[in-house]
C-alpha positions in Angstrom: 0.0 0.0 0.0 1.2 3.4 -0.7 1.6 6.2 1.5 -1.3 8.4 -0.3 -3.4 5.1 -0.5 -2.7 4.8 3.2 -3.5 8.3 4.0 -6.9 8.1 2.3 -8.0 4.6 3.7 -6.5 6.4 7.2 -9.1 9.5 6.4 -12.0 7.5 5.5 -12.1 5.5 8.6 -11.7 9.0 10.3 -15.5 9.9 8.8 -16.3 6.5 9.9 -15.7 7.0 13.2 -17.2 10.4 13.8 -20.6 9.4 12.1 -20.7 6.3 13.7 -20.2 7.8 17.3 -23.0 10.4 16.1 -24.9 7.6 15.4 -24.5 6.5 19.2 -25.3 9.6 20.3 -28.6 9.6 18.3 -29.4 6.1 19.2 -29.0 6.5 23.2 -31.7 9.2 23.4 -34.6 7.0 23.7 -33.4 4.6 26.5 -31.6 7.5 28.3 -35.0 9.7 28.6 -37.4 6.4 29.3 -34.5 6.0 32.6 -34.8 9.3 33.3 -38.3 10.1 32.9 -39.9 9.4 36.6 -37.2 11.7 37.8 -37.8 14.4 35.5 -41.8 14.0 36.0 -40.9 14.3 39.6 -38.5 17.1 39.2 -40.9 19.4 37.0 -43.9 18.5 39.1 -45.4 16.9 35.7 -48.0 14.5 35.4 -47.0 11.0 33.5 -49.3 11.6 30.9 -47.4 15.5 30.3 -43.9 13.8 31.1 -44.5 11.2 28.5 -43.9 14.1 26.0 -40.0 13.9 26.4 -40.2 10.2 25.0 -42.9 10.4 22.2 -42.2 14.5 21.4 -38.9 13.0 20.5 -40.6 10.1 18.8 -42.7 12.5 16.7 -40.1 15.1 15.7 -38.3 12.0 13.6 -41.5 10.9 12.2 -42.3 14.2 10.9 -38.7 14.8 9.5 -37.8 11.4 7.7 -39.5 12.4 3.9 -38.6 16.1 4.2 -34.6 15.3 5.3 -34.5 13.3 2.0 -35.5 16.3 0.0 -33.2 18.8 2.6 -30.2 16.7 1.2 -31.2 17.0 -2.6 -31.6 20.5 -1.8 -28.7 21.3 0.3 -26.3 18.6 0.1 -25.4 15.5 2.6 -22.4 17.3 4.2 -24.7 20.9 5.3 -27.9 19.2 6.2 -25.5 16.6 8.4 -23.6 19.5 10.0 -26.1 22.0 10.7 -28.9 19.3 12.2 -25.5 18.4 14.0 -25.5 21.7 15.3 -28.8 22.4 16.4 -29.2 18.6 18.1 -26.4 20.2 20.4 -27.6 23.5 20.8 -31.5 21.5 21.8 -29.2 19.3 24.0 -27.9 22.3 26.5 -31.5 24.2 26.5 -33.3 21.2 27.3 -31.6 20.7 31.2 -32.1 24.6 31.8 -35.6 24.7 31.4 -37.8 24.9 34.4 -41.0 24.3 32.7 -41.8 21.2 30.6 -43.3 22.4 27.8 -39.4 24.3 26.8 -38.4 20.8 27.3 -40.8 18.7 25.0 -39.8 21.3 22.4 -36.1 20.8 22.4 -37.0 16.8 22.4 -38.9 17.5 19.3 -36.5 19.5 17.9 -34.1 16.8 18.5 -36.1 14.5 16.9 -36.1 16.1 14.2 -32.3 16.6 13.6 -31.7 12.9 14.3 -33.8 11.9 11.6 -31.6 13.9 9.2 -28.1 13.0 11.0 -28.7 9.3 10.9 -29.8 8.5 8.0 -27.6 11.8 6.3 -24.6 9.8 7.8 -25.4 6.2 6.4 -25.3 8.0 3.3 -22.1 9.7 3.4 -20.8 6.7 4.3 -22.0 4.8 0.6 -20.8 7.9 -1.2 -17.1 7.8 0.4 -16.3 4.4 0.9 -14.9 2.3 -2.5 -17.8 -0.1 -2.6 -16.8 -3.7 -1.6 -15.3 -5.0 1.3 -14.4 -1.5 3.7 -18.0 -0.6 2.8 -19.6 -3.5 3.7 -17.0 -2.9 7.3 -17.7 0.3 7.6 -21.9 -0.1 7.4 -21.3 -3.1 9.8 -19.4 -0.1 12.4 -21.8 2.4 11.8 -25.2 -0.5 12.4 -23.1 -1.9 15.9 -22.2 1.8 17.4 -26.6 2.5 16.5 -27.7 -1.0 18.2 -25.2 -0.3 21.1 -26.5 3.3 21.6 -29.8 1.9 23.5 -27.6 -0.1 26.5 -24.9 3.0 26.2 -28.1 5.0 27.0 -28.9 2.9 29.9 -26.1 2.7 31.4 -25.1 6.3 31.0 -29.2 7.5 32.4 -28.9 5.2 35.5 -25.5 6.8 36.6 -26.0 10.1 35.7 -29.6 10.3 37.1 -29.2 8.8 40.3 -25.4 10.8 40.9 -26.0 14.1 39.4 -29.9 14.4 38.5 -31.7 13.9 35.5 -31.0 17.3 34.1 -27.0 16.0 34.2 -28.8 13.2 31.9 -30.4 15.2 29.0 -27.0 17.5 29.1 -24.6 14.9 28.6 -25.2 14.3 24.6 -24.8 18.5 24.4 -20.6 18.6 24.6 -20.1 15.2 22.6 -22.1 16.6 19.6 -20.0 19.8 19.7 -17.2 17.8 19.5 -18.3 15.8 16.5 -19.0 18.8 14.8 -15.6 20.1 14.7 -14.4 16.9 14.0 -16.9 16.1 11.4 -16.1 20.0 10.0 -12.9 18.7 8.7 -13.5 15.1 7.8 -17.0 15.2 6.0 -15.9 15.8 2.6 -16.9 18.4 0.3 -20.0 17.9 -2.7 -20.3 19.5 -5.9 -22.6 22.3 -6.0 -26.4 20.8 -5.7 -28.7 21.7 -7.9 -31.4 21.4 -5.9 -34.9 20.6 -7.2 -38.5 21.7 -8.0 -41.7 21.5 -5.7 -40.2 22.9 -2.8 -42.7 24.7 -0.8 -45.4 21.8 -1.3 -42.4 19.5 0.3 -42.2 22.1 3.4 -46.2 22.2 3.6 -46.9 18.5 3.7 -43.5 18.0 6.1 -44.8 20.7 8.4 -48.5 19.0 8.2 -47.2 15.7 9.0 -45.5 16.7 11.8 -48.5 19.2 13.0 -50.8 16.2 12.5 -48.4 13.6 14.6 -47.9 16.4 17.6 -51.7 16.8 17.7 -52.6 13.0 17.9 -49.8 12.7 20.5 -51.6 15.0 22.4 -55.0 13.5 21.5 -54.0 10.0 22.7 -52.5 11.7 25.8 -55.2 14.0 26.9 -57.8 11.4 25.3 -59.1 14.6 24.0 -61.6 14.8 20.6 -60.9 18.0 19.5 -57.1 16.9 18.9 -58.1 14.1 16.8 -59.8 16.4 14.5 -57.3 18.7 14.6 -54.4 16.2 13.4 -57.4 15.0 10.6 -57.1 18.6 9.5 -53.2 18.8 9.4 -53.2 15.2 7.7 -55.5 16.1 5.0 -52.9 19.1 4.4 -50.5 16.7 4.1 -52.4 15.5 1.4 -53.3 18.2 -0.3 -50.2 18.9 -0.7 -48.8 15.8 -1.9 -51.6 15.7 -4.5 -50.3 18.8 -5.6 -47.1 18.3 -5.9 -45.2 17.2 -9.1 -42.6 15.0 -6.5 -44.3 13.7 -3.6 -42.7 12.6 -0.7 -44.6 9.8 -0.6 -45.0 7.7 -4.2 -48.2 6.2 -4.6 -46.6 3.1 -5.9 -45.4 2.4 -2.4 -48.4 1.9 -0.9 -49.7 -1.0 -3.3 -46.0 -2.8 -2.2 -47.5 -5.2 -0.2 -44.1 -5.8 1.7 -43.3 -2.9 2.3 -47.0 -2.0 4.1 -47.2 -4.9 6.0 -43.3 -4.6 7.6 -43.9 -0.8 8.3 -47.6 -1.8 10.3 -45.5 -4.0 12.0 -42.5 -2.1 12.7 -45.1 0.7 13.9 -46.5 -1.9 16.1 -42.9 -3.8 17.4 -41.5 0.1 18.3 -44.5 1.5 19.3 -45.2 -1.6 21.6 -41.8 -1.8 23.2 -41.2 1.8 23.7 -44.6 2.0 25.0 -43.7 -0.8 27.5 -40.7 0.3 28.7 -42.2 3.6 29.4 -44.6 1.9 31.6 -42.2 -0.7 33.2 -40.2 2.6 33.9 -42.6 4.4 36.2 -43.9 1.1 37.4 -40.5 -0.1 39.1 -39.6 3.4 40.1 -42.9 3.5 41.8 -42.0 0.3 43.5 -38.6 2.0 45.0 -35.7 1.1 42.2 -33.3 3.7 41.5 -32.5 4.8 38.2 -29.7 2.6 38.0 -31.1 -0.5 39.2 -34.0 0.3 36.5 -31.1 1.0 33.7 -29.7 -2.9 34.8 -33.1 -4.1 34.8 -33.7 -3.0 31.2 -30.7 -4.2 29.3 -32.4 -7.3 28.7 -34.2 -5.9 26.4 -31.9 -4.0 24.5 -28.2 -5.9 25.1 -29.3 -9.5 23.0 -29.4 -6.9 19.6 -26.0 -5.0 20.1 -24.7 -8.3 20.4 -26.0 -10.0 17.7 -26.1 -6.7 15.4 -23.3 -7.8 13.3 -25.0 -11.0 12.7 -28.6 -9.7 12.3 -28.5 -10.1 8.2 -27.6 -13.5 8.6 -30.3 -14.9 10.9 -32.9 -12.9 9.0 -31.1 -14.6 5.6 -31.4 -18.7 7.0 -35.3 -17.9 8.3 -35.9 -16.3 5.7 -37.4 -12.8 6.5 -41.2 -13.2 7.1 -40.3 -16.2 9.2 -38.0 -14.0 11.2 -40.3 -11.7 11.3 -43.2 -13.1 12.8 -41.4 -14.8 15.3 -40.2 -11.9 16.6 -43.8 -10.3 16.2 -44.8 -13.4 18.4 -41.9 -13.5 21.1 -42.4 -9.9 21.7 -46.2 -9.7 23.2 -45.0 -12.8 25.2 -42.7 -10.7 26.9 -45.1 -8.0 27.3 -47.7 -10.8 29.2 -45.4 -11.9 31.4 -45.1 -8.2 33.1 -46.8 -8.6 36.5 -50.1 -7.1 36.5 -51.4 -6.7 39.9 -50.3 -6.4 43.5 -49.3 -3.5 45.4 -45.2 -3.8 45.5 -43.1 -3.4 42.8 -41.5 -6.1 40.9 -37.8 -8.4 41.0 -35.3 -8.9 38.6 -36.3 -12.5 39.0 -39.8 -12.0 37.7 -38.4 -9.0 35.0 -35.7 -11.2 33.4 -38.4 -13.3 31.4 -40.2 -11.0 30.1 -37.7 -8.4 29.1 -35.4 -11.1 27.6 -38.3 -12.1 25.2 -38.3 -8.7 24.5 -35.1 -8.4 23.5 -34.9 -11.4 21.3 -38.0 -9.9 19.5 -35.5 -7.5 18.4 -32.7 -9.8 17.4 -35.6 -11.9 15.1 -37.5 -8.9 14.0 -35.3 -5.9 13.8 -33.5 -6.3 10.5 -35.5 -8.8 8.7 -38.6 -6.4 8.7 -36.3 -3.8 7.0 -35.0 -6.4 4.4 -38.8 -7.1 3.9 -39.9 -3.9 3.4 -37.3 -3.0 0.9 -36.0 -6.1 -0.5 -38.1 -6.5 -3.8 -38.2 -2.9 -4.8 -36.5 -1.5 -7.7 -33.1 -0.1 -6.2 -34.8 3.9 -7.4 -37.5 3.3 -4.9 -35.3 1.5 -2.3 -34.4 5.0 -0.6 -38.1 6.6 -0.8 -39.0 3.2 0.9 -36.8 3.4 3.6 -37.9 7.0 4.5 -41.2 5.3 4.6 -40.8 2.5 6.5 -38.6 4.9 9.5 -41.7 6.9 9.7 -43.8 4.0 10.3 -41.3 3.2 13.2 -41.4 6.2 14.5 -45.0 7.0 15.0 -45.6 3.8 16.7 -42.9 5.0 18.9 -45.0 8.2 19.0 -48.4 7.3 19.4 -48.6 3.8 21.4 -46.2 4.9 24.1 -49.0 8.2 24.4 -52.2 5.9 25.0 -50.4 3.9 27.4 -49.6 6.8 29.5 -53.0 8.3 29.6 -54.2 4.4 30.8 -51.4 4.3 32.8 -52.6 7.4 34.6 -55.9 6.4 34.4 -56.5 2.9 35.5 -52.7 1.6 36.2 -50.2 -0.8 34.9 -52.2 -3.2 34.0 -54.5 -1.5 32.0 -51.4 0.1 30.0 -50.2 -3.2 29.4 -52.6 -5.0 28.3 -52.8 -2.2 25.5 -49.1 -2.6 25.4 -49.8 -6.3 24.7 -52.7 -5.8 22.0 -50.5 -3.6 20.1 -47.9 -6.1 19.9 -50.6 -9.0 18.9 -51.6 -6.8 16.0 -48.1 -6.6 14.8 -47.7 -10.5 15.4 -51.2 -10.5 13.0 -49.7 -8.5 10.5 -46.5 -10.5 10.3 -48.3 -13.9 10.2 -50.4 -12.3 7.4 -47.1 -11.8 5.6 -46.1 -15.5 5.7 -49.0 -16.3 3.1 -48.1 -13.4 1.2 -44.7 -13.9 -0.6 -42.6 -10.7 -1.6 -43.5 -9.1 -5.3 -42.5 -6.2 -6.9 -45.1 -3.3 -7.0 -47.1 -2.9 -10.5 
């Protein structure tokens, strides 16, 4: 190997690394927050169906972001819309622990939300256009997929210290100085694009983004607040959404997609698999820290759930390949409502590791069956043009599950306790197990 060979082999593992640590930064926000979220309900004097927000705000910034970030990057280019969501993720990440009212704080979550959907999937990207295709590609997607599936326990981990030493504002702030230094890392590795020429049908892109996230937001709230008036309201800002679309020359969402039977079914059940087990976790959280665990011990108790994929995430593509995707699928889609039953549902104490372990481990290998194999699913017998508008698709799927179940479940939660919550937890996750047996007697075909 030559020394300018080596050099340029050296830099591209560089960018590897920074967008793969930003991508464990983006990935740890969910399992950090759900740690943290009794002690920030308690520290803000919020309800749990107002503290919910800081998980499922977050949850619905993404959704509404994925379909406009791909048009932000035709418009801009990978390397600005990477570094300034970069940016404003860190700038969200040090108001969010000064706020002393929760409402500032659900709107840096959202905000959040929103530059993670552009910074993760803006990174994967960079990544295909600067490594040589081949071998160090295949590596370096494998480094970026590991450092995202590890992000969830790093969370953990990082929420149960920092919560239970310093305070959950400690917890929200931490991401805030490792994003800065990204940035001026990333300012000198993420290389340069020719000028973009950016594209027609803008402002309908920015009305029907805006309306879908407006319409998300609204049914948050409805589902919440289990108020009417917010389900009309987000029927109004979805039918903007179509107007929109109708009207534009470029949709954000082609109409060919939704007649992919694949596709539909693995983003209902993605919706249902993330929404389910966010949505349980969110409930297992206040439950045990109602029954006296710490922070930490509820971080321990939880990596069940998200350790078996981080250590399989390498080997993911594989499993899904000898089941054979809708096989993988619906087992996963099966094992995870198991889990969810086998939450204790009544008595007045808290729980034990001893009766958590079964039910968070099925969890967890719901993940490991189901995780990757619904993404091969949904994308695997499109044309490779409609591969990326699928994908865009499919994450906004998994996102408003993550949004909207997780909402419900509070507001029953509230309402009627755990075991109410739960057993919504648990129908959610039978429909996606419905949807993914479905699939087994429909084989993949390629949309007419």
């Amino acid at each position: 190997m030559s020394i300018a060979s080596g050099t340029r082999a050296g830099a591209r593992w560089a960018l590897v690394a920074v967008l793969a640590a930003n991508m464990l930064v983006d990935a740890l926000e969910v399992s950090a927050t759900l740690v943290a979220l009794p002690a920030v309900g308690s520290g803000l004097g919020a309800s749990v169906t107002r503290v919910q927000w800081i998980v499922t705000g977050f949850a619905a910034g993404f959704a509404g972001a994925v379909l406009l970030g791909g048009r932000l990057v035709e418009w801009f280019g990978r390397r600005r819309v990477f570094l300034v969501a970069l940016l404003v993720f860190a700038a969200a990440s040090m108001g969010g622990p000064l706020a002393d009212r929760l409402d500032l704080l659900v709107a840096t979550r959202v905000v959040k939300g929103f530059c993670v959907a552009l910074t993760a999937p803006t990174g994967l990207a960079i990544i295909v256009a600067s490594v040589p295709e081949g071998g160090a590609r295949r590596r370096a997607v494998s480094v970026y997929t590991l450092f995202g599936a590890a992000g969830f326990c790093s969370g953990l981990l990082l929420s149960g210290l920092l919560t239970g030493a310093a305070g959950w504002r400690w917890t929200l702030a931490f991401p805030a100085p490792l994003a800065l230094l990204l940035f001026a890392v990333a300012l000198r590795v993420v290389p340069r694009e020719p000028a973009v020429s950016g594209g027609g049908a803008r402002w309908q892109a920015v009305v029907a983004g805006g309306a879908l996230t407006s319409a998300v937001l609204l049914l948050v709230d409805a589902l919440a607040r289990r108020w009417w008036g917010g389900v009309l309201a987000a029927a109004a800002a979805a039918l903007v959404f179509v107007r929109a679309e109708r009207a534009s020359p470029r949709p954000l969402v082609h109409a060919v997609l939704l007649r992919h039977g694949p596709l539909v079914r693995s983003a209902l059940g993605a919706a249902a698999l993330n929404g389910s087990y966010v949505g349980f976790l969110l409930v297992a959280a206040l439950d045990l820290r109602r029954g006296g665990w710490s922070a930490w011990e509820t971080a321990l108790g939880f990596l069940p759930a998200g350790a078996p994929l981080a250590l399989t995430a390498l080997h993911s593509g594989r499993i899904a390949a000898r089941l054979g995707p809708a096989r993988a699928v619906a087992a996963g889609a099966l094992s995870a409502p198991a889990g969810y039953a086998l939450y204790p549902r009544s008595g007045a104490g808290g729980v034990t590791y001893v009766e958590l372990l079964p039910s968070l481990s099925l969890v967890g290998l719901a993940f490991v069956l189901a995780f990757t194999a619904l993404h091969l699913q949904a994308t695997g017998s499109l044309p490779s043009g409609l591969q990326a508008a699928a994908g865009g698709l499919y994450q906004t799927c998994v996102q408003l599950g993550a949004a909207l179940t997780p909402a419900l479940a509070s507001a029953l939660y509230a309402a009627s306790g755990r075991s109410a919550a739960l057993w919504l937890v648990t129908a959610v996750g039978l429909a996606g197990a419905g949807v993914a047996l479905a699939g087994l007697a429909h084989p993949s075909t390629d949309p007419s």
